[in-house]
RODO-971499 format. One record per atom (N, C-alpha, C): residue number from 1; residue in three letters; x, y, z. Coordinates in pm, 1 decimal, decimal comma. Example, Ala and Ser with C-alpha at 12.3 -4.5 7.8 and 13.67 -1.06 7.14 Angstrom:
2
+-----+-----+----------+----------+----------+
:   i :  aa :        X :        Y :        Z :
+-----+-----+----------+----------+----------+
:   1 : ALA :   1319,0 :   -569,0 :    780,0 :
:   1 : ALA :   1230,0 :   -450,0 :    780,0 :
:   1 : ALA :   1320,0 :   -330,0 :    780,0 :
:   2 : SER :   1285,0 :   -225,0 :    708,0 :
:   2 : SER :   1367,0 :   -106,0 :    714,0 :
:   2 : SER :   1290,0 :      3,0 :    787,0 :
+-----+-----+----------+----------+----------+
//
This chain:
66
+-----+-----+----------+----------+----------+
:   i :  aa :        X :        Y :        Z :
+-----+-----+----------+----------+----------+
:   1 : UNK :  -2347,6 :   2717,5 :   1082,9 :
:   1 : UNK :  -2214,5 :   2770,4 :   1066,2 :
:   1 : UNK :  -2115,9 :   2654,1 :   1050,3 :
:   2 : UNK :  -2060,2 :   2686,6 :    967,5 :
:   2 : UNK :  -1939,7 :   2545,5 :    954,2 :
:   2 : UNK :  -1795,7 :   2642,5 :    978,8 :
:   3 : UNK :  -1758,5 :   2464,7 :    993,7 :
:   3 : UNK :  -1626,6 :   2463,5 :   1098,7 :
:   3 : UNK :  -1492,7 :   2530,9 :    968,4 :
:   4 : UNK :  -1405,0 :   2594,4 :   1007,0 :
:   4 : UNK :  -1315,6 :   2630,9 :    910,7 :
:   4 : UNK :  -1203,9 :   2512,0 :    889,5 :
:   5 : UNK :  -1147,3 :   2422,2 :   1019,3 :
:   5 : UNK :  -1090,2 :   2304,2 :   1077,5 :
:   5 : UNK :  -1182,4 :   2165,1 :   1012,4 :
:   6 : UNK :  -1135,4 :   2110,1 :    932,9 :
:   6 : UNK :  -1211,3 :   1998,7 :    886,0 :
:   6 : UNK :  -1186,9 :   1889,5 :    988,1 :
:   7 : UNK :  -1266,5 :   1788,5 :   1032,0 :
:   7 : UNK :  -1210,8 :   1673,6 :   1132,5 :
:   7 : UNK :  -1133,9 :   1613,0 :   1043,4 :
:   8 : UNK :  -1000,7 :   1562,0 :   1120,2 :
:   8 : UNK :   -877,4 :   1486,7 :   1098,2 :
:   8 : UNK :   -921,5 :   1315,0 :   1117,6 :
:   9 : UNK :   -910,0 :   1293,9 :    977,1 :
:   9 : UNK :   -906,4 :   1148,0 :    947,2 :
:   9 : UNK :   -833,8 :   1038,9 :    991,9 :
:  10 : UNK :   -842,3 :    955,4 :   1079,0 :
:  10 : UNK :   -800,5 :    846,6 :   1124,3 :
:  10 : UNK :   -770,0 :    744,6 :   1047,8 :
:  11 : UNK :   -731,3 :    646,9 :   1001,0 :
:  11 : UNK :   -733,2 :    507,6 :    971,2 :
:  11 : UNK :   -621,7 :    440,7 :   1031,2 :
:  12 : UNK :   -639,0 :    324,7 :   1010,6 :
:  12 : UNK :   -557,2 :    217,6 :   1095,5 :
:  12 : UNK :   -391,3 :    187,6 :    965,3 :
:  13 : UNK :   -272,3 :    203,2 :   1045,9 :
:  13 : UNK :   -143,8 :    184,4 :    942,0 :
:  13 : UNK :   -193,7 :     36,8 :    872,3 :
:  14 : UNK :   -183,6 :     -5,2 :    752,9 :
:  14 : UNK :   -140,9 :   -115,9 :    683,9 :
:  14 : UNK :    -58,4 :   -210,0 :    771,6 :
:  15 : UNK :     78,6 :   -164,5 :    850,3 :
:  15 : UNK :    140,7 :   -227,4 :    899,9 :
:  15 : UNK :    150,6 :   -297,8 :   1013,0 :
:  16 : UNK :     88,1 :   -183,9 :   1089,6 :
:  16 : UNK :    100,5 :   -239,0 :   1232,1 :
:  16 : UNK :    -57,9 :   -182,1 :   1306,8 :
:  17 : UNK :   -135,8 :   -126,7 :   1228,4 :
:  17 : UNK :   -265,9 :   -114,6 :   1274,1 :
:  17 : UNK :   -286,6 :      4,0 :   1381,5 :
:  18 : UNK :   -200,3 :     53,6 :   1404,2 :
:  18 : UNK :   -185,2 :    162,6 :   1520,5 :
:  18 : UNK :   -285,0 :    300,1 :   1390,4 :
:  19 : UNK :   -326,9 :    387,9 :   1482,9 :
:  19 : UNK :   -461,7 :    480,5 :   1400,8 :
:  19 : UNK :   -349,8 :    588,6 :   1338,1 :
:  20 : UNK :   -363,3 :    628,4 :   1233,8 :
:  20 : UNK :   -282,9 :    759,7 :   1206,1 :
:  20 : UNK :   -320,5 :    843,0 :   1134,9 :
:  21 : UNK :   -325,0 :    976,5 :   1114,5 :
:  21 : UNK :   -387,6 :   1079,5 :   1013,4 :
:  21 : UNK :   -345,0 :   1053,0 :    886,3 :
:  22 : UNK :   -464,7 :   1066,7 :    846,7 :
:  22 : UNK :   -491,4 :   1038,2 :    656,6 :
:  22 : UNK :   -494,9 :   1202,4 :    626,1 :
:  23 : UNK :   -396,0 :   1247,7 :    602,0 :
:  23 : UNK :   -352,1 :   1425,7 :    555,4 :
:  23 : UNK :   -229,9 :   1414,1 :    509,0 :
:  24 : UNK :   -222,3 :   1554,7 :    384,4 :
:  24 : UNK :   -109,8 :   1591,0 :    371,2 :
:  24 : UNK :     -2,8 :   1609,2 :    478,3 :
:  25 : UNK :    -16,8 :   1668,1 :    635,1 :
:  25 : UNK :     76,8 :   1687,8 :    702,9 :
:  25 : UNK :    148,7 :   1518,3 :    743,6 :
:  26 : UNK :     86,4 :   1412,9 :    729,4 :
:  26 : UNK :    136,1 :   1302,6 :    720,8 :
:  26 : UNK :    212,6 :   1241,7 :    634,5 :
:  27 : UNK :    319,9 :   1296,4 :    622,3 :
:  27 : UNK :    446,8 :   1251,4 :    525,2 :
:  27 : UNK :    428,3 :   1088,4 :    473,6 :
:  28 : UNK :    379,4 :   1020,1 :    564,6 :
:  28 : UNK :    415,7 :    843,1 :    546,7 :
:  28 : UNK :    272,6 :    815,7 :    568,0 :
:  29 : UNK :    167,2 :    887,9 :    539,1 :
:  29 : UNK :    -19,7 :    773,5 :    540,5 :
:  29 : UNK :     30,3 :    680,0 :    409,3 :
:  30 : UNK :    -59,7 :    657,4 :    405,4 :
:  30 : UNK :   -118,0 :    598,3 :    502,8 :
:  30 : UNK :    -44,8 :    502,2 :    615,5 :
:  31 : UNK :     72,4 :    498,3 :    639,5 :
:  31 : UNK :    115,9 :    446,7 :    744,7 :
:  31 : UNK :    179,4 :    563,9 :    830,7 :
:  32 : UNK :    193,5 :    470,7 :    980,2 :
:  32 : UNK :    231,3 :    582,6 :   1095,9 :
:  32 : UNK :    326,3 :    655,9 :   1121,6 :
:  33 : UNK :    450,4 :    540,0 :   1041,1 :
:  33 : UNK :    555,8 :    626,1 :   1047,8 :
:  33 : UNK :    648,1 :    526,4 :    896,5 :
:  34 : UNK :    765,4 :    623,8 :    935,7 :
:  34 : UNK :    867,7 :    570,4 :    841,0 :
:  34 : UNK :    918,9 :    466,7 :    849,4 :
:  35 : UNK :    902,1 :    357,4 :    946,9 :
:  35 : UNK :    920,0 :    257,3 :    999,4 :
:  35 : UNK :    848,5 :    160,9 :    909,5 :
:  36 : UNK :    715,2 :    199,3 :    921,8 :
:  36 : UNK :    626,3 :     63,0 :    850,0 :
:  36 : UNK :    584,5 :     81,5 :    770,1 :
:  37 : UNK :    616,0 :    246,2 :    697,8 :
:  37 : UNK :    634,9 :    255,1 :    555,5 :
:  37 : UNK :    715,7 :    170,3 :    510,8 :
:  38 : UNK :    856,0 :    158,4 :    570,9 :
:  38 : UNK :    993,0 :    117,3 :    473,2 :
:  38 : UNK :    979,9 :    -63,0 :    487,1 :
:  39 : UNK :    851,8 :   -140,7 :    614,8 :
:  39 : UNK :    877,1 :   -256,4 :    587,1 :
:  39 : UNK :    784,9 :   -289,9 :    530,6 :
:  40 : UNK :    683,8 :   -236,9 :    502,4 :
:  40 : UNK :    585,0 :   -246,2 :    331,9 :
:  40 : UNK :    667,1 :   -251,3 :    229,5 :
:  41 : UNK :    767,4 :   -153,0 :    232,4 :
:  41 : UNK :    806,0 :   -158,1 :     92,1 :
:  41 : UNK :    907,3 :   -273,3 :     61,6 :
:  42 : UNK :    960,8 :   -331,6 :    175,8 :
:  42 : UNK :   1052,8 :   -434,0 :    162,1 :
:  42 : UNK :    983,8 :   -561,5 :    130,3 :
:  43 : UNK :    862,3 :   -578,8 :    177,0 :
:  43 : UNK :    757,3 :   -710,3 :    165,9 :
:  43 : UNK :    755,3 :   -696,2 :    -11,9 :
:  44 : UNK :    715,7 :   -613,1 :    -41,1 :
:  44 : UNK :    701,9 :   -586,3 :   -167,0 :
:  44 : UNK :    797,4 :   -569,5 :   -248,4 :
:  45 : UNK :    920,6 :   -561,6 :   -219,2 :
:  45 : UNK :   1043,4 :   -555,0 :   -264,6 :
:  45 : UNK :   1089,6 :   -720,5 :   -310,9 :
:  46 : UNK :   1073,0 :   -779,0 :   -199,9 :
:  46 : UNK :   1050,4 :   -944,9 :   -171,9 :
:  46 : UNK :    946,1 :  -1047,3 :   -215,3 :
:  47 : UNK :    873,3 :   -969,4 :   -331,8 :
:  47 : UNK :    750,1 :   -969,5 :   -378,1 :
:  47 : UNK :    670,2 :  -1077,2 :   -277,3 :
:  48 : UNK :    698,2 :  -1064,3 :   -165,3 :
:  48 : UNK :    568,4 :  -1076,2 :    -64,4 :
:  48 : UNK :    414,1 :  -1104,5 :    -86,4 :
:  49 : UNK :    385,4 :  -1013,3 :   -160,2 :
:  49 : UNK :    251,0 :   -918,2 :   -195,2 :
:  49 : UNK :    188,4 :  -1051,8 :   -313,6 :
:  50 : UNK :    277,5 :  -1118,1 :   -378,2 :
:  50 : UNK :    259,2 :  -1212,0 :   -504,6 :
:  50 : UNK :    106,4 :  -1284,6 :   -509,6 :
:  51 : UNK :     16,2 :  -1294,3 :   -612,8 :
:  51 : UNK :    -89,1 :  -1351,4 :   -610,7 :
:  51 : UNK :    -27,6 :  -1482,2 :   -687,4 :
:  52 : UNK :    -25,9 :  -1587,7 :   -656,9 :
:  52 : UNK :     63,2 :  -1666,1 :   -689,7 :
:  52 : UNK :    -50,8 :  -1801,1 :   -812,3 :
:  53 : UNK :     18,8 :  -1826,8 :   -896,4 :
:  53 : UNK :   -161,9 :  -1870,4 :  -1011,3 :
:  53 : UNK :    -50,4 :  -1961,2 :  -1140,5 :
:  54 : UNK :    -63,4 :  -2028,3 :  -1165,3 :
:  54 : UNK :      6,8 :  -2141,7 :  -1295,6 :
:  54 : UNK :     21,7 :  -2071,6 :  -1382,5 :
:  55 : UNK :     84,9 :  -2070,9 :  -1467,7 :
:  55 : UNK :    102,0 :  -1997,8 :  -1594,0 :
:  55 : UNK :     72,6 :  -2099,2 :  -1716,9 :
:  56 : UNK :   -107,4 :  -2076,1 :  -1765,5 :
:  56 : UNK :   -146,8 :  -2182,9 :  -1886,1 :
:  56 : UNK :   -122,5 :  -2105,0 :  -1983,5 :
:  57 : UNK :   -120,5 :  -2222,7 :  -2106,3 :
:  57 : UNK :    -73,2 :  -2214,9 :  -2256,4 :
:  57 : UNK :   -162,1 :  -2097,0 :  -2280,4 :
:  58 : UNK :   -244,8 :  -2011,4 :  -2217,7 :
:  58 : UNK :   -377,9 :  -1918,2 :  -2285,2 :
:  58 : UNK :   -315,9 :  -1756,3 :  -2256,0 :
:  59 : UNK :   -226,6 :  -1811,7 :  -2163,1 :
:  59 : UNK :   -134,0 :  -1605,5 :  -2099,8 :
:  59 : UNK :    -69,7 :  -1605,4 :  -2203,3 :
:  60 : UNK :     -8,8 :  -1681,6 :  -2260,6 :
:  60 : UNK :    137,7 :  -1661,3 :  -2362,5 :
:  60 : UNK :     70,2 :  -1605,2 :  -2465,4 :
:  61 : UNK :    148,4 :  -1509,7 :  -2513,6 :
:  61 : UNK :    139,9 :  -1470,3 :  -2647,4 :
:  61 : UNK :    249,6 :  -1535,4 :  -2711,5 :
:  62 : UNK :    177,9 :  -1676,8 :  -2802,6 :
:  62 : UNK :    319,7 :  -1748,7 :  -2863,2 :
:  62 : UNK :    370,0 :  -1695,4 :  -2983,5 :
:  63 : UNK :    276,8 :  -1572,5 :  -3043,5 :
:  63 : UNK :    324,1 :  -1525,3 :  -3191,1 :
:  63 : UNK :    489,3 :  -1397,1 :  -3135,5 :
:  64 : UNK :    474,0 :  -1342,8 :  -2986,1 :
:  64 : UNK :    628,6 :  -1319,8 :  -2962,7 :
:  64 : UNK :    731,7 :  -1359,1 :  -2905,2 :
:  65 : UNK :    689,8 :  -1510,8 :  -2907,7 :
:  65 : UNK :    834,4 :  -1579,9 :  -2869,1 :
:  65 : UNK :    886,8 :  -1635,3 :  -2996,7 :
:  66 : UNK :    813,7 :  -1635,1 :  -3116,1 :
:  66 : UNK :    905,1 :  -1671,9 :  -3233,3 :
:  66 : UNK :    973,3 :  -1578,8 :  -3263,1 :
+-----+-----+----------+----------+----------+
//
């Protein structure tokens, strides 16, 4: 017989690691709250997040800078 109640998914916030439900009734998953939703988005706002790499003569497309 199966359960009609699916088990409620845990994972750890991005932000601050505290466990929080991975569901629709969770307005802000994957983080815990609106708190460390909004300072994700500021890191990233601050491009934080940047993979940071040289820019060689081989990225450019030099036929649209003429």
């Amino acid at each position: 017989m199966q359960s009609t109640n699916p088990k409620t998914r845990l994972v750890p916030c991005p932000e601050c690691g505290a466990l929080s439900e991975f569901s629709p009734s969770n307005a802000f998953r994957p983080f815990c709250s609106e708190r460390c939703k909004m300072i994700d988005l500021g890191i990233w706002a601050s491009e934080g997040y940047r993979i940071e790499t040289p820019i060689v003569t081989d990225d450019l497309d030099i036929e649209d800078l003429s």
